[in-house]
N, C-alpha and C positions, 0 to 999 in steps of 0.2 A: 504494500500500500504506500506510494508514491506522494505524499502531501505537502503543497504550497500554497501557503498561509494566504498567500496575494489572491488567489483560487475560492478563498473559503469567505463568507458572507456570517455575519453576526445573523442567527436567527431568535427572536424571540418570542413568535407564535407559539402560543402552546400548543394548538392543533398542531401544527406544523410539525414539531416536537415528535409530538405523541405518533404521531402517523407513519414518523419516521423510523419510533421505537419499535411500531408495532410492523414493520416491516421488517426490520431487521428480527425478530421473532420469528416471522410467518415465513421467512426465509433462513431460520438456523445462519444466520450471518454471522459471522465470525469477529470477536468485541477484542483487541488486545486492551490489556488494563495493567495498571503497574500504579507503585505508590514508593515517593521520597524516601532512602532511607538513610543514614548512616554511613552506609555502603556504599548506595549506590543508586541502582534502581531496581526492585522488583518486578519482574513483567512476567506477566503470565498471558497464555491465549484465553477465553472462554465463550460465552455464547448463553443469550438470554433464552432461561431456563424455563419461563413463566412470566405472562404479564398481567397487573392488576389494572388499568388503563383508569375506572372508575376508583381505586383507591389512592393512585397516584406513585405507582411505585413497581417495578423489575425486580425481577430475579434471575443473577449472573452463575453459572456454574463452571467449571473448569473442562475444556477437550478433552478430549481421552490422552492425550499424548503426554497434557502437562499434570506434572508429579510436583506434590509441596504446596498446594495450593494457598495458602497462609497471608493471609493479611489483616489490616489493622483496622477496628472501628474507630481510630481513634486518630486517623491520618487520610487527608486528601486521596482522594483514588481519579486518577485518569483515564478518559476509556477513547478509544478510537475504533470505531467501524469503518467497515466497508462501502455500507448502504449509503449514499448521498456522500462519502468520505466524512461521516458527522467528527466531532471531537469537541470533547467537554471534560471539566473535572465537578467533583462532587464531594460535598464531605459528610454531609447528610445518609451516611451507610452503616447496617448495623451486619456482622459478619459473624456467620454459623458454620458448622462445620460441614465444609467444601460447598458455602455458598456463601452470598453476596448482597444483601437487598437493596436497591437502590432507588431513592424519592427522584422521580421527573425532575430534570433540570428544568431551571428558570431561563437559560440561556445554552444555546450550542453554536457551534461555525460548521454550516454543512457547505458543501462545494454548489456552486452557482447551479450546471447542471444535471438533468434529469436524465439515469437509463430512457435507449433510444426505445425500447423495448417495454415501455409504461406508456398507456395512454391516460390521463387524468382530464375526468369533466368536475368534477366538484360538485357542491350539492345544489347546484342550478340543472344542473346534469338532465338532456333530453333522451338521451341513449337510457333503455329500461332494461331489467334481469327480469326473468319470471323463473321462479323454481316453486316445485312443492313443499305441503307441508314435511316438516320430518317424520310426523307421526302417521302419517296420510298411508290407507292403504289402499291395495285396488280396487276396493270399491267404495271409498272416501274421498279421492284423491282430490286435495283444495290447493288452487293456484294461487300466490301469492304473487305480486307485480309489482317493482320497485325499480327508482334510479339506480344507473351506476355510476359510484362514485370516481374511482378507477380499476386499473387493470394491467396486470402483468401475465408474461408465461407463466409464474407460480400459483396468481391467485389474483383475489378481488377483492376491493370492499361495496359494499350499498348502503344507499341511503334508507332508514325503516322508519315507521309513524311510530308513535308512541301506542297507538292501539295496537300495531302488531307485531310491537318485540316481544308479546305474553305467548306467542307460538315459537319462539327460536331461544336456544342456548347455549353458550360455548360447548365446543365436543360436539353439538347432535353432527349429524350427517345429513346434506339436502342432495336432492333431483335437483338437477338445473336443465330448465326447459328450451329456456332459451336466453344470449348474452348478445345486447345489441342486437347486430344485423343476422346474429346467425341460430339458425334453432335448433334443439337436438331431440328428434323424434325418440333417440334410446335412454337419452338421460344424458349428462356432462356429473359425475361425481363429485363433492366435495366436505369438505369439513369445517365448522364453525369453529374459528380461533379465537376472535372477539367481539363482544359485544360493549358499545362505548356507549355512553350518553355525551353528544355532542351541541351547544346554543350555540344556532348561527343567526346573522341577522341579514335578514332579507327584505330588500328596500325599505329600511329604517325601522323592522318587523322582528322582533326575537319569536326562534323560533326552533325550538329544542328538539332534537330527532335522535333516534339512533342509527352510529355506523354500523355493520354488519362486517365482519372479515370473513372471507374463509379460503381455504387451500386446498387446490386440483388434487385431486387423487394424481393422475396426471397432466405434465407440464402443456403448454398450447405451446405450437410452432407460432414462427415471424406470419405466415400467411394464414393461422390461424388467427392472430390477433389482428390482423389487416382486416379480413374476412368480417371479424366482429364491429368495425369500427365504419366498415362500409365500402374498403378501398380495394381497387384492383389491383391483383399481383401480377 
């Protein structure tokens, strides 16, 4: 991971924040972290283990590779991913053994640009998802119809009303009917990662909704996510 500072942008959206945490999640992205010592520097790999998005706080665990995982609650920690190139430090951490919990930064520096391979409409978003219920069976089966928020080969998130996030919950497993332009008569599978409560304002309107995350069973090709967005390959 290659980073110049001149490259990276102060962000202090918390959406922004959160969306970026919760990507790096949804995608096992890879967190180095390391903390001042004495010594030296401490760095270890690890990779957010669980995220509470509504309580305000991660859970960082250690790769399989790295050995000694040992750090301080009682000392800055610095983390640096992949996803957007983000990089932040935090002191706000309380450390268990072979984990890490960490409260949502109030401030990160992510890199200017966005994977070419993310389409983002945000929650004005015209492009719609239809998936089933999770519980829906074949002779139940209830469509639910929502914006898309965005979308990558791993996954997606949507925008949900407040009346029907009482049908989804982290873990369940949904049908996806159809994404955008493209429909899938067999099903597109996937898995509910997060569910956020999100207040956006729309033309001067507060207006509280929830995101919806979830993760393809499997990944969508470049011409698969064209496909969905409307464009010819």
């Amino acid at each position: 991971m290659a980073f110049n500072l001149e490259n990276l942008k102060i962000e202090n959206n918390f959406n922004e924040i959160v969306s970026t945490l919760i990507r790096m999640y949804r995608e096992s992205s890879p967190v180095l972290i390391w903390q001042n010592t004495s010594d030296g520097r401490n760095m270890k790999n690890s990779y957010i283990k669980e995220i509470f998005p509504e309580k305000g706080y991660f859970v960082l665990a250690p790769l399989p590779d790295n050995t000694d995982f040992v750090f301080s609650g009682m000392t800055t920690l610095y983390l640096r991913g992949n996803e957007r190139s983000i990089l932040f430090k935090q002191s706000d951490i309380r450390v268990t053994k072979n984990n890490i919990i960490v409260k949502f930064p109030k401030e990160v520096r992510l890199y200017e640009k966005r994977f070419h391979s993310r389409f983002h409409y945000g929650f004005k978003s015209n492009h719609s998802v239809e998936v089933f219920h999770p519980k829906s069976t074949i002779d139940t089966e209830e469509i639910f119809k929502f914006s898309l928020y965005d979308i990558s080969e791993k996954g997606a998130s949507f925008n949900v009303n407040l009346a029907d996030q009482r049908f989804f919950f982290q873990g369940d497993r949904v049908k996806i009917v159809k994404l955008g332009k493209m429909s899938y008569p067999n099903y597109y599978m996937a898995k509910i990662v997060y569910m956020v409560r999100v207040d956006n304002k729309i033309n001067g309107v507060h207006c509280p909704t929830i995101k919806m995350g979830i993760q393809f069973d499997h990944k969508l090709s470049q011409k698969q996510l064209a496909a969905i967005k409307g464009l010819k390959t």
